[in-house]
N, C-alpha and C positions, 0 to 999 in steps of 0.2 A: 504494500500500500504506500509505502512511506514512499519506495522507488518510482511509483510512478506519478504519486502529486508533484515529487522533487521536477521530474520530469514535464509536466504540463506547468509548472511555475516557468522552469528554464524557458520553455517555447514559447512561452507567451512574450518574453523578449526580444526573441528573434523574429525579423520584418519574416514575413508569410512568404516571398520568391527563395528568401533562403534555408525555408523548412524541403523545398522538391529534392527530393532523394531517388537517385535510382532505385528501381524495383526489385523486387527477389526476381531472381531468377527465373528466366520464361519455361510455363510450361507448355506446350501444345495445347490450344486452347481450341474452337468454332472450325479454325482451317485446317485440321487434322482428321484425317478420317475414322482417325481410333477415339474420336471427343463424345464421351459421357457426361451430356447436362446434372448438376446435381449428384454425382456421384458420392453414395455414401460409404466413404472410406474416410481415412487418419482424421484430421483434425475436426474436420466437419462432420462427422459421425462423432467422434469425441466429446464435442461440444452441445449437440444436439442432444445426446445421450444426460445433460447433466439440466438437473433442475435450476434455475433462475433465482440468484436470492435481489429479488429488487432493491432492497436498506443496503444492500452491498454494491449494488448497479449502481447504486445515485454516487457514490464515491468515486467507481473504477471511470464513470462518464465522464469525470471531470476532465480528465484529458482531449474527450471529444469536443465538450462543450466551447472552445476557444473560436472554433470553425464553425460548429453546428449551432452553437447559441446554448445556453444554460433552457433552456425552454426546447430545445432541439427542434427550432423552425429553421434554421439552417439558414440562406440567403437568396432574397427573392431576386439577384439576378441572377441565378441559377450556379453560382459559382460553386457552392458549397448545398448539398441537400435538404430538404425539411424530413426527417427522422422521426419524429414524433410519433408513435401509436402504428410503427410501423412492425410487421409479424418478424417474433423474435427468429424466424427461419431462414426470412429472407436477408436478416440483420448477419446473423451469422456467416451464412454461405458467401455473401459479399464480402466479410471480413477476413475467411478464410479465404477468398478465391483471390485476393490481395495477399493477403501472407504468404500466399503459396505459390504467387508467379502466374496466376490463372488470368488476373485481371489489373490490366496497366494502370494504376494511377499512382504515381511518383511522389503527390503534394501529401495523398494519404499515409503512405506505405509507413514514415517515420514514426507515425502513431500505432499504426494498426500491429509495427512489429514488436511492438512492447507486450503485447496482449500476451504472453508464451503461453500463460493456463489455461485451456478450456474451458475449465470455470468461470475465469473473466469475460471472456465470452458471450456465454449465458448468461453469469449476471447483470452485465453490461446489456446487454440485448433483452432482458426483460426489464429492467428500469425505461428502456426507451421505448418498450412498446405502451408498458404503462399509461405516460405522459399524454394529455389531450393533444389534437390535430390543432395546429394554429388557424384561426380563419381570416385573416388579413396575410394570408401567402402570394404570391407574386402572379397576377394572373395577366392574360393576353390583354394589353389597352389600345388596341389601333383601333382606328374611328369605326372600323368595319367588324369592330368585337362581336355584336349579337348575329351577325351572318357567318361568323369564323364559327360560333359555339354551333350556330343551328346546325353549319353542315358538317362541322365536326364529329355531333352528333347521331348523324347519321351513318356514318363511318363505322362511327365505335360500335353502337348497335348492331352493326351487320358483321362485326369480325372480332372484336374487343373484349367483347361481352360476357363472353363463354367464359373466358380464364380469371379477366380484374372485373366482372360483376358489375350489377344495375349504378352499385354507388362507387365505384371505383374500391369497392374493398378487397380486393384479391380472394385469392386462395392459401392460407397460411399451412397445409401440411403439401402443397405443393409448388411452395417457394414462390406464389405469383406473390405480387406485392402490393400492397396498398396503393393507391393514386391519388385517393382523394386527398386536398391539402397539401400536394406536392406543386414544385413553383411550375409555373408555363416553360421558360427558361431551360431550365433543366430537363423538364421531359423531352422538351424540343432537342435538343442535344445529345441525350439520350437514344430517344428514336431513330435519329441518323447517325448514328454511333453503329446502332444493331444494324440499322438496312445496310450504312457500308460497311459490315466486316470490324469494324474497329473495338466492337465488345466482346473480346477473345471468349467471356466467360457466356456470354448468351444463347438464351435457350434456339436451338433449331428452329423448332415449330412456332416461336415467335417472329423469326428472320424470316422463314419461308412466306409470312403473312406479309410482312411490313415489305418488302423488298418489291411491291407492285406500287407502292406510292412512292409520289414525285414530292418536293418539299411544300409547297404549297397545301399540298395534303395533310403532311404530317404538321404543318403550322394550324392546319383547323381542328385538328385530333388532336394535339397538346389544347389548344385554346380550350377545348371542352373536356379534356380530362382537369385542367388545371381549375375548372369551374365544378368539381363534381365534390361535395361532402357525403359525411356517413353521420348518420343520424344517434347519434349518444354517445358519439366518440369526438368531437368538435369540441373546441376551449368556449368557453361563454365569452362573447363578445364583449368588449371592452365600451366604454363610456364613444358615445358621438365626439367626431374633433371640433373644440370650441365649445363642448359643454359644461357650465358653469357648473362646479361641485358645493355640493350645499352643506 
């Protein structure tokens, strides 16, 4: 414990360009024909395997919290993720798929590889699921927003649906992931991530979808997943701006 507040104090010092770290070592990831989405083995089998102590999570977090926010809404210009109320499954496998060379991201890696225990993990990863969905997250504002959502949504409906659900809640024993409350920004970035090839760790059967739309597309399909909440899992709305407290 000690090691790693020490350690999320240190970084908090250091400007953010010079936390990017090389990555663990690349595994054969999406462009390999031998590539097992999800594969339950070593770490991520390990970690799945171990119950969540949340009063522990809120601690092992602190290290996230610098980038994702103490609230884990993360940054609504997609820089850094909204985390919040996200399935401890999907938290995991993402962390391990970083620890383990699966999946490239550099600015991550220096934190994620402190994690060595399994346990941390887990607990980490059910303290963040805990945590309410922020709902002032970053969504689509071009003047053409209510026609980006409409046809967005019709998109989603016809192919989205099956796996992240009516409200954008995923599937939690099958690694899909929450949506709702996640920024525009970011999914946008994300999606063309998967359609080009660039999410080593991404699921097939989500590329074989996405890889028929053009970016326009996928700017109306983030616009309306980035508009989508989950009904009892949302932060209660904060006071109107400019409203005078009594």
């Amino acid at each position: 414990m000690y090691r790693i507040l020490t350690l999320a104090l240190s970084m908090a010092l250091i400007p953010s360009f010079a936390l990017a770290a090389p990555p663990a070592e690349k595994k054969a990831g999406i462009e390999s024909k031998d590539y097992q989405w999800a594969k339950m083995e070593g770490e991520l089998k390990e970690a799945l395997a171990k119950k969540g102590d949340v009063k522990r999570g809120k601690e092992t977090y602190e290290i996230c919290g610098a980038c994702h926010l103490p609230s884990g809404a993360g940054r609504p210009d997609g820089t850094f993720p909204q985390l919040a109320g996200q399935h401890t499954t999907v938290l995991i496998k993402q962390m391990a798929d970083i620890r383990g060379g699966l999946r490239d991201n550099p600015t991550m890696y220096p934190f994620a590889k402190e994690m060595t225990d399994p346990q941390d993990l887990a607990d980490t990863s059910a303290y963040i699921e805990s945590l309410c969905i922020p709902v002032d997250h970053g969504k689509y504002e071009g003047p053409d927003a209510a026609k980006q959502v409409a046809d967005g949504k019709a998109m989603y409906e016809k192919e989205c649906i099956e796996c992240h659900k009516a409200n954008g809640e995923g599937i939690k024993d099958k690694f899909y992931p929450v949506l709702a409350g996640q920024h525009y920004k970011y999914l946008l970035r994300q999606m063309t991530e998967i359609r080009d090839g660039h999410r080593r760790n991404a699921n097939p059967d989500m590329v074989k979808i996405i890889k028929k739309y053009d970016n326009k597309q996928l700017v109306a399909i983030s616009a309306y997943q980035a508009s989508l909440t989950m009904p009892g899992a949302m932060c209660k709305a904060g006071p109107a701006k400019g409203a005078k407290k009594k």
